[in-house]
N, C-alpha and C positions, 0 to 999 in steps of 0.2 A: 524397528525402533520402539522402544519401551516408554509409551506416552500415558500413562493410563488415567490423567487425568483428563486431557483430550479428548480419550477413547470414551468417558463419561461424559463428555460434553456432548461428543455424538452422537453416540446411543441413547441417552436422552432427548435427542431435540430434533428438531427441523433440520437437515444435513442436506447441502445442494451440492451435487459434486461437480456440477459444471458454472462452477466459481469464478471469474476471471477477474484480476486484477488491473489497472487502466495502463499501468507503464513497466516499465523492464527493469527497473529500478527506483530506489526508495522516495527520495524527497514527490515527485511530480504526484506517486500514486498516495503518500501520505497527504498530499493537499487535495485530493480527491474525496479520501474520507474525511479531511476536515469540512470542505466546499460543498461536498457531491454535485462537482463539476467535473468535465473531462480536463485534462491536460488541456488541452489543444484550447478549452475553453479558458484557464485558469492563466492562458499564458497572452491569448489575446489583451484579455480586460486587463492583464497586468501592463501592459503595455500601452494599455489607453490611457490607464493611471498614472505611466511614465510619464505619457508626452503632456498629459493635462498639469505635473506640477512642476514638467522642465517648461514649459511655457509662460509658466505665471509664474518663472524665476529670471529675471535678468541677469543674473548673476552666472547661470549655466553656461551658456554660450560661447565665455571671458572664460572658462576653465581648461586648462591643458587637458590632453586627450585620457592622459593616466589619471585626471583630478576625477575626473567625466566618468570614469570607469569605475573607481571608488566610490561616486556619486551611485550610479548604478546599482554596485552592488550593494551598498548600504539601506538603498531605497527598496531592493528586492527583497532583502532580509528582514523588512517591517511591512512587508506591501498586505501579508494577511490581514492586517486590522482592517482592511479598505474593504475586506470581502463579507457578506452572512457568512458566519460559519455554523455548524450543529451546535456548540454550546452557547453562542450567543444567542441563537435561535431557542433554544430551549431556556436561556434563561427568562424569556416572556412569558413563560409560565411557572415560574417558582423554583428552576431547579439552578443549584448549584454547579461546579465542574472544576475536576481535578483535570491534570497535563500528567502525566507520569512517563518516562520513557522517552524514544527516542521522536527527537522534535525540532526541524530545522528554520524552523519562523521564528529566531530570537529569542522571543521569550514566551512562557504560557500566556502572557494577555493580550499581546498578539491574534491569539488564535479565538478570542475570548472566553477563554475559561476563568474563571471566578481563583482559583489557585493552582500554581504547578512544582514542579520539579526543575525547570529550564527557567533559570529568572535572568537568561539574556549574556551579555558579553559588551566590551566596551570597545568603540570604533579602535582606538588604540591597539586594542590585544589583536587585531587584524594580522595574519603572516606570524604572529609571535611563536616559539613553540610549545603545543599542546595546543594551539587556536580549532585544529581542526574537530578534537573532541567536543568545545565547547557550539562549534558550528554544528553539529551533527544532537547536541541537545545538553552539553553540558553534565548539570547535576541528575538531569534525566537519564544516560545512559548508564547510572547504576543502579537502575532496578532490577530486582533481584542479583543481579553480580554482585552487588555489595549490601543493599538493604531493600526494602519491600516497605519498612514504617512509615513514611509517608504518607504511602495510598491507608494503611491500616488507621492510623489517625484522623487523616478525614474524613475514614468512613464514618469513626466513632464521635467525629465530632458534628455529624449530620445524621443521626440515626433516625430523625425523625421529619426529616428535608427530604425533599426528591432529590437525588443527586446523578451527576452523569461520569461517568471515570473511566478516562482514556489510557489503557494500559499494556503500553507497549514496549516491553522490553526488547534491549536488543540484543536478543537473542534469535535462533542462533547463530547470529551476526559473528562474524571474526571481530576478533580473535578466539579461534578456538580452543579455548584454555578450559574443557569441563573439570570443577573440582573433582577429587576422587570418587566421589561418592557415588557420581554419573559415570566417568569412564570407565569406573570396579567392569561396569556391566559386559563391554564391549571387549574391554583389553586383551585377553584370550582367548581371542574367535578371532576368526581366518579375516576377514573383514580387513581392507585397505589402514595405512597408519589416519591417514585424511580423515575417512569416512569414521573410523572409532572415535577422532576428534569432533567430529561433525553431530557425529548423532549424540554423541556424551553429549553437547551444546541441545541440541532440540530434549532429551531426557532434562538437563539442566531449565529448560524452558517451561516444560508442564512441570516442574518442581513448583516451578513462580506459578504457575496457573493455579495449580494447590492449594498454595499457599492462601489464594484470594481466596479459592473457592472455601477453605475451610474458614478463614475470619465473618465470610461472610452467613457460612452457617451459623456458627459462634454468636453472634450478631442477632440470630434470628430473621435474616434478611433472602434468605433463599429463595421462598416463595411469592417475593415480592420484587425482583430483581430479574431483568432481564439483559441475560450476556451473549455476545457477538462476537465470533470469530472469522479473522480473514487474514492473509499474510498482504504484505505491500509489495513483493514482487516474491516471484521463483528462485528456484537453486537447482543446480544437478551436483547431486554425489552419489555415484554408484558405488555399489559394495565395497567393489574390488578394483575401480580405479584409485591407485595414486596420484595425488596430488601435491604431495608434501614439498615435493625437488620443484616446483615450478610456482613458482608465486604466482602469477595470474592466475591462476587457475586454482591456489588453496587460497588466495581474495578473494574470487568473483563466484570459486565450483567449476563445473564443467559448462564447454562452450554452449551448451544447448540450454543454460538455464540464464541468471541475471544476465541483463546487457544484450541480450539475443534477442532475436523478432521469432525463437522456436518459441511454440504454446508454452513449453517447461517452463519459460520467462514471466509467464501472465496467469496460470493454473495457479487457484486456491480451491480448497475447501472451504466453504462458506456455512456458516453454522449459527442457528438461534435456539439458544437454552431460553426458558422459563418453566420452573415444573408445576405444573399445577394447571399453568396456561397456555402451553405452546404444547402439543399432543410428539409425538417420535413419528416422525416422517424420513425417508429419503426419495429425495426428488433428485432422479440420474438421467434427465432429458427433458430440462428446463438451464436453457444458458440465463445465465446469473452474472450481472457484472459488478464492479464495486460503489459502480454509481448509484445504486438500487439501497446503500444503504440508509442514508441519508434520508430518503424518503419514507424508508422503514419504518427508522426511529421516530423523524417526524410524524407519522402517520399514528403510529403506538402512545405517541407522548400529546392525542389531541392536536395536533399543529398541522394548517396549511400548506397542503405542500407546491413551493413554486412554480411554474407552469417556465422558467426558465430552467430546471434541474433536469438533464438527461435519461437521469434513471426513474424508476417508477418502485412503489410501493408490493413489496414481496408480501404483506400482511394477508389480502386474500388467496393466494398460493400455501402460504404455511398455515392459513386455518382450513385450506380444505373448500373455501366458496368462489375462487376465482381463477385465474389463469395468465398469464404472458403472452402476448403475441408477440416473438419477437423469435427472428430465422434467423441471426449474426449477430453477433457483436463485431465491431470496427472501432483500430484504435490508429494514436500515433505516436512514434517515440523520435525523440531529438539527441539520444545518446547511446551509443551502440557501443562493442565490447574492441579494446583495443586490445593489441599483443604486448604494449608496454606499462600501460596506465592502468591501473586498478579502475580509476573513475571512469573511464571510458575513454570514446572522443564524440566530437558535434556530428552527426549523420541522423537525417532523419527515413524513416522508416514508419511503414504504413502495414496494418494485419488483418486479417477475416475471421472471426470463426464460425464456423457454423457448429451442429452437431456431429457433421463426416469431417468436412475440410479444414484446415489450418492454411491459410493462405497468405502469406507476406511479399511486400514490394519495398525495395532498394534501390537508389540510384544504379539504374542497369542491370538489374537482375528480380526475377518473379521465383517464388519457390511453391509450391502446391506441396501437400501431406494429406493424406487417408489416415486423420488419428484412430477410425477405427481398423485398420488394417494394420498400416505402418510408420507411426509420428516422426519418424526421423527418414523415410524416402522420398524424395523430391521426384513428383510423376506431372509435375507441371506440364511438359512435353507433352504426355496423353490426351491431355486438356485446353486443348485451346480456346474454347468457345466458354470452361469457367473461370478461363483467365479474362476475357475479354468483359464478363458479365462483375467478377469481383473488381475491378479496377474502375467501372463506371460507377459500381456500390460506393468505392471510395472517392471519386470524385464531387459526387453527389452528398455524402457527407460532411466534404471539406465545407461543401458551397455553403451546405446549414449553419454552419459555423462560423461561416464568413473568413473562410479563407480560399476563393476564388484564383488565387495566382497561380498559376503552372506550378507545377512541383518536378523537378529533374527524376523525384524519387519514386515518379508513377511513368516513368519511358519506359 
């Protein structure tokens, strides 16, 4: 796949390849990097904040079950104001923040950014058609599909602010429409009709990367700028599978990627540019998760980092003076990959990693993988005694989190 301004990002910088992202898909793990909370954290407190302002509403109660469920969802769709997030965190010290891209908390001030791309949707347009673009970010998911000036403008109109800019195109989100200029590259090679679509999309993707990196040259802001790369969840597209004739599968990719408890689902590349300041590192045996961002930044930008944030500060790892201790990551997803629904369905699911194992739990089924052997053979069978030992790992997690009830999804 012809990334090459990616490929600069990497080879300039700090490069973790054992990147893991919190959920199987977008919105949960995007309020990860906005919170750097886990899901599982993100969905409690949400829910504590349900019941504390259906309480203090008389009026909930008297609402029909469909009014109740509007109620819901309306309250879900503004509930990030309730939470710190990195830009409002950051705004305690001077800096501004743009939203650009794809962004499902309503609006940019939601999220507390100072200005966005997503300025929200009117309970009315709820079910209307075209509602779900505006769910999914609105004016933000044309960056770069349609334009990029936004982000270019703010920069220009803060060039002497600290600023923070959240940019996240969505790409290479379907629809796979790469302009020509991306699929020229792909179009006669043996390469699947999908996969030419797909990767034309990720080429189309570091086009948009370019494009910042070069304004921000332009700018004179390179040497002072510190960029971060992570995807929000997986994909599988092999070469040479077609996907074209089956729509779940040219929605979601292949089964082992989005919506799935395989690693393919939660693997990123994780990446910190700064040149001047961040030295070219790869660290290929240090798990990385995305909750580690959040503290990063805060840690970079001078800021206290919460002693209620999961993740921990990657800064003495990428300069060379500290270390991780840390044998697994463990996660949990509430939407798993369906045969008819592009979104999924409700199933939750529980995962391991370590640096050998890939370990997942389902209601009624355990799966074990040797990714360094073979990521897609389930040898769970062989293993009895690191099924019995991962499954207390995740019990014991829940409990930290304060979710103690039986799970059907750990039988």
């Amino acid at each position: 796949v012809h990334t090459p301004y990616m490929d600069r990002l990497a080879h300039g910088g700090a490069l973790f390849t054992h990147g893991h992202t919190t959920d199987n898909h977008c919105r949960p793990a995007l309020q990860t990097l906005s919170t750097g909370l886990y899901p599982i954290q993100y969905a409690a407190q949400l829910e504590a904040f349900k019941a504390r302002e259906q309480s203090g509403d008389p009026e909930y109660s008297q609402l029909a079950p469909e009014e109740q469920a509007q109620w819901n969802f309306l309250y879900e769709a503004n509930a990030m104001r309730e939470f710190e997030t990195l830009p409002g965190l950051l705004s305690r010290v001077g800096y501004v923040s743009f939203q650009a891209g794809k962004w499902w908390e309503q609006s940019f001030a939601n999220g507390g950014f100072t200005e966005g791309m997503s300025k929200g949707w009117d309970p009315g347009e709820v079910g209307q058609p075209g509602f779900f673009g505006k769910l999914m970010g609105g004016a933000g998911v044309e960056l770069v599909r349609e334009t990029s000036q936004p982000v270019f403008d703010f920069i220009d109109r803060n060039l002497d602010t600290p600023f923070f800019l959240w940019y996240g195109p969505s790409l290479p989100h379907v629809p796979l429409n790469p302009p020509e200029a991306y699929f020229a590259r792909y179009r006669d090679t043996n390469l699947s009709e999908s996969a030419k679509e797909y990767y034309g999309n990720c080429t189309w993707f570091d086009a948009g990367v370019g494009d910042l990196l070069n304004h921000l040259e332009l700018r004179g802001l390179t040497s002072n700028t510190l960029i971060v790369y992570v995807n929000d969840n997986g994909w599988e597209q092999p070469p040479f599978e077609e996907y074209k004739d089956v729509p779940i599968l040219y929605n979601n990719g292949g089964p082992n990627g989005k919506l799935s408890l395989h690693d393919q689902a939660f693997r990123t590349p994780i990446i910190f540019n700064w040149p001047g300041t961040i030295d070219t590192a790869v660290f290929d045996d240090v798990l990385v998760s995305s909750t580690d961002l959040v503290p990063t930044l805060l840690d970079y930008a001078g800021l206290e980092i919460s002693e209620h944030l999961p993740g921990v500060s990657l800064r003495p790892v990428i300069e060379g003076r500290g270390s991780i201790q840390r044998d697994a990551l463990i996660g949990r997803v509430t939407q798993m990959r369906s045969e008819t629904d592009p979104m999924g369905k409700r199933q939750t699911g529980y995962y391991i990693r370590t640096l050998q194992w890939h370990f997942t739990s389902t209601e009624g089924e355990v799966q074990l993988f040797n990714v360094e052997e073979n990521p897609f053979e389930d040898v769970s069978a062989d293993h009895p005694e690191l099924i019995s030992g991962f499954l207390e790992q995740i019990e014991d997690w829940r409990k930290e989190f304060n979710f103690p009830v039986q799970d059907p999804s750990l039988q």
